[in-house]
C-alpha positions in Angstrom: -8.9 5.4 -13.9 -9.8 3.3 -11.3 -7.8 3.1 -8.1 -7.8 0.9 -4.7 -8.2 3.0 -1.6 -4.6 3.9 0.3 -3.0 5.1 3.2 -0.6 8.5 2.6 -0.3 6.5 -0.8 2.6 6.0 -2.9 3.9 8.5 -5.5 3.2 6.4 -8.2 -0.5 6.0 -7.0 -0.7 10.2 -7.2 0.9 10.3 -10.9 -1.6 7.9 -12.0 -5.0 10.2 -10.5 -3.0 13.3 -11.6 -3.0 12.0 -15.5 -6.8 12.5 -16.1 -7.7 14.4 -12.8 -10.3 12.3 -12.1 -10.2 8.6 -10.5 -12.9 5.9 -9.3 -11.9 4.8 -5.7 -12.8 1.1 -5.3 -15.1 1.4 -2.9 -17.2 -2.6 -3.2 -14.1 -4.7 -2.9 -13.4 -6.8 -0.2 -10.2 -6.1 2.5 -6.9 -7.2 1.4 -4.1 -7.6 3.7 -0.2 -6.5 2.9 -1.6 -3.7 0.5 -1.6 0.2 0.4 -4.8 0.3 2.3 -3.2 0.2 5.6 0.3 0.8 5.0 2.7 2.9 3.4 6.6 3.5 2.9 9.2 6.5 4.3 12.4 7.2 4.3 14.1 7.0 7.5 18.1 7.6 8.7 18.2 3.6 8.6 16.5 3.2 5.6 12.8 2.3 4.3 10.3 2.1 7.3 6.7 0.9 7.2 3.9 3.1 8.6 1.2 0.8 9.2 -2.6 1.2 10.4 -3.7 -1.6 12.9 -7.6 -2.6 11.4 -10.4 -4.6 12.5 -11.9 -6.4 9.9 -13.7 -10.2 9.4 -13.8 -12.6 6.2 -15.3 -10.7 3.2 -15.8 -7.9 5.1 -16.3 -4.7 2.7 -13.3 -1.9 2.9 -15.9 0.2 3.5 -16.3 -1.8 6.8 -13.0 -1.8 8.3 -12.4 -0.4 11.2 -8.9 1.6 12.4 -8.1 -0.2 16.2 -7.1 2.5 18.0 -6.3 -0.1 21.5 -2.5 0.1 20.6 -1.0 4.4 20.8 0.2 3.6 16.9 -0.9 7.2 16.0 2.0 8.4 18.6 4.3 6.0 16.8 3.6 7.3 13.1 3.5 11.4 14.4 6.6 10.6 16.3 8.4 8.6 13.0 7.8 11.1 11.3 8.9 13.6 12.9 12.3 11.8 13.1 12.4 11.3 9.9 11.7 14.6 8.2 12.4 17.0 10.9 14.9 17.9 8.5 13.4 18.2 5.2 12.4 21.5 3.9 8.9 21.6 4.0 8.0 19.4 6.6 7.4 22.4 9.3 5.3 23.4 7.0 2.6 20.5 6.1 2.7 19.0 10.0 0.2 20.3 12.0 -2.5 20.3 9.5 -1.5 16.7 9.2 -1.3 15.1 12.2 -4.8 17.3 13.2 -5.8 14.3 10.8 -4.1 11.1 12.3 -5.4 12.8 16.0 -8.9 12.8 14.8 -8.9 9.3 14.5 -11.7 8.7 12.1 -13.6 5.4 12.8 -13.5 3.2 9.7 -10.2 2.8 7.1 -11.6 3.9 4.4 -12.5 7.9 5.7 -9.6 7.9 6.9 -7.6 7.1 3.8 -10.5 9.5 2.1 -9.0 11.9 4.8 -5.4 11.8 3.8 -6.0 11.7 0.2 -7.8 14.5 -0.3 -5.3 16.2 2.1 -2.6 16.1 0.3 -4.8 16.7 -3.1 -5.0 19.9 -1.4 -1.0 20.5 -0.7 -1.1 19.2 -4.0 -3.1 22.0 -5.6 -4.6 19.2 -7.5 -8.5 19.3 -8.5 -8.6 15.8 -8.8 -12.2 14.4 -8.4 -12.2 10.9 -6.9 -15.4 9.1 -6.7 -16.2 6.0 -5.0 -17.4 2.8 -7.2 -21.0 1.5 -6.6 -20.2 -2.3 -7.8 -17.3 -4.3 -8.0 -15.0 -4.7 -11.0 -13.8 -7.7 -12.3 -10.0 -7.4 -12.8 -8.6 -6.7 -16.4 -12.5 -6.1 -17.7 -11.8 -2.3 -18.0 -8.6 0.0 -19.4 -6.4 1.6 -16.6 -7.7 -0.4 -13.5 -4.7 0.1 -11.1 -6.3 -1.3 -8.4 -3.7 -4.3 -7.9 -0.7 -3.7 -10.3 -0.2 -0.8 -6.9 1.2 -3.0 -4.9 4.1 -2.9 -1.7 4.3 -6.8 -2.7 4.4 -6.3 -6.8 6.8 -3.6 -8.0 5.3 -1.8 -10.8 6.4 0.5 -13.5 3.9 3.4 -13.7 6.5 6.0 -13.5 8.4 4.7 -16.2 5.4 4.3 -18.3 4.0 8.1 -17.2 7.8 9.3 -18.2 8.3 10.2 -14.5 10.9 7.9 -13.7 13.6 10.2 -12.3 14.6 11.7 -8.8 13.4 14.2 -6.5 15.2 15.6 -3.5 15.4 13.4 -0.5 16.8 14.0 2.9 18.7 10.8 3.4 20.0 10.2 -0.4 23.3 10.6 0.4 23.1 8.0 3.3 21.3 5.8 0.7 23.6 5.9 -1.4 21.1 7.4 -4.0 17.4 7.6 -4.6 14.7 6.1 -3.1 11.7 5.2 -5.2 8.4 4.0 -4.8 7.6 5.9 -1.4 4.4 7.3 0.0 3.7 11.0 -1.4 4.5 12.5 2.1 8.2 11.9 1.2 7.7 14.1 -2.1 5.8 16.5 -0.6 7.9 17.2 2.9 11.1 17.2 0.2 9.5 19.3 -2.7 6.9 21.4 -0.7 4.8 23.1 -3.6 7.2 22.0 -6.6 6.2 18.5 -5.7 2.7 19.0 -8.1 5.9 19.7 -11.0 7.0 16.5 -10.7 3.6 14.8 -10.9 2.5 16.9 -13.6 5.9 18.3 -15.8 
């Protein structure tokens, strides 16, 4: 299985590593703007809102490279969507110091703090998934299950369907949304579901 690198990332990205319990984390690629790396999806009272980490990075730089620009208070802005957000799911109390201890750490470089996150909510997960990172780069489509662009905010996919996972979970605001919202970051699962959120990864 080989993944791209994520922030909080999608659900469908987490049903994918959970399938064989182990993933390679594209660790040789160069940055890519408008991805998962540095952004991910919630579910707010208004609708879909983007949580997005400011980088600085130059042409061809490795993701490895990129650093998190910390000149802008965006780590208040995320701790205090969120809280807005899911002050009223179940299990949010629950998962939100631990988290934002995280985010106020403010690792240096993108890609530990994505390794941060992930292995985070691995954890919340009670999954044993081992993620390593690659030592070269991959051509696209030269090996079986490379996910590492068909997980896109830009490309809508169809892993759950494929996995046999596509079907709904709790969510705060479904009602309001007139019905539910796929395709979000795991924290939605996981501040809905708490500790049945690993059932619906792994049924």
């Amino acid at each position: 299985m080989l993944l791209s690198t994520a922030y909080f990332p999608p659900v469908q990205w987490f049903a994918l590593a959970a399938r064989d319990m182990q993933a390679s984390l594209e660790a040789c690629e160069r940055y890519q703007k408008q991805s998962y790396r540095n952004r991910c999806y919630i579910l707010a009272g208004d609708g879909v809102q983007m949580l997005q980490v400011p980088v600085v990075h130059k042409a061809d730089m490795s993701i490895r490279e990129v650093l998190v620009d910390y000149s802008t208070p965006w780590v208040v802005r995320t701790e205090r969507a969120l809280d807005t957000a899911y002050e009223n799911a179940a299990f949010y109390e629950y998962y939100r110091d631990g988290l934002f201890e995280i985010l106020d750490a403010q690792p240096e470089r993108l890609w530990d703090l994505n390794l941060r996150l992930i292995q985070w909510c691995f954890d919340r997960l009670h999954l044993t998934c081992a993620i390593e990172p690659t030592t070269s780069f991959t051509a696209p489509d030269t090996v079986a299950d490379d996910y590492r662009f068909q997980v896109h905010p830009k490309h809508p996919d169809t892993v759950m369907k494929d996995l046999g996972l596509d079907r709904p979970y709790y969510q705060v605001f479904r009602d309001r949304m007139g019905g539910f919202t796929p395709g979000l970051s795991i924290l939605d699962l996981l501040f809905n579901e708490g500790p049945d959120a690993v059932d619906f990864l792994c049924p």
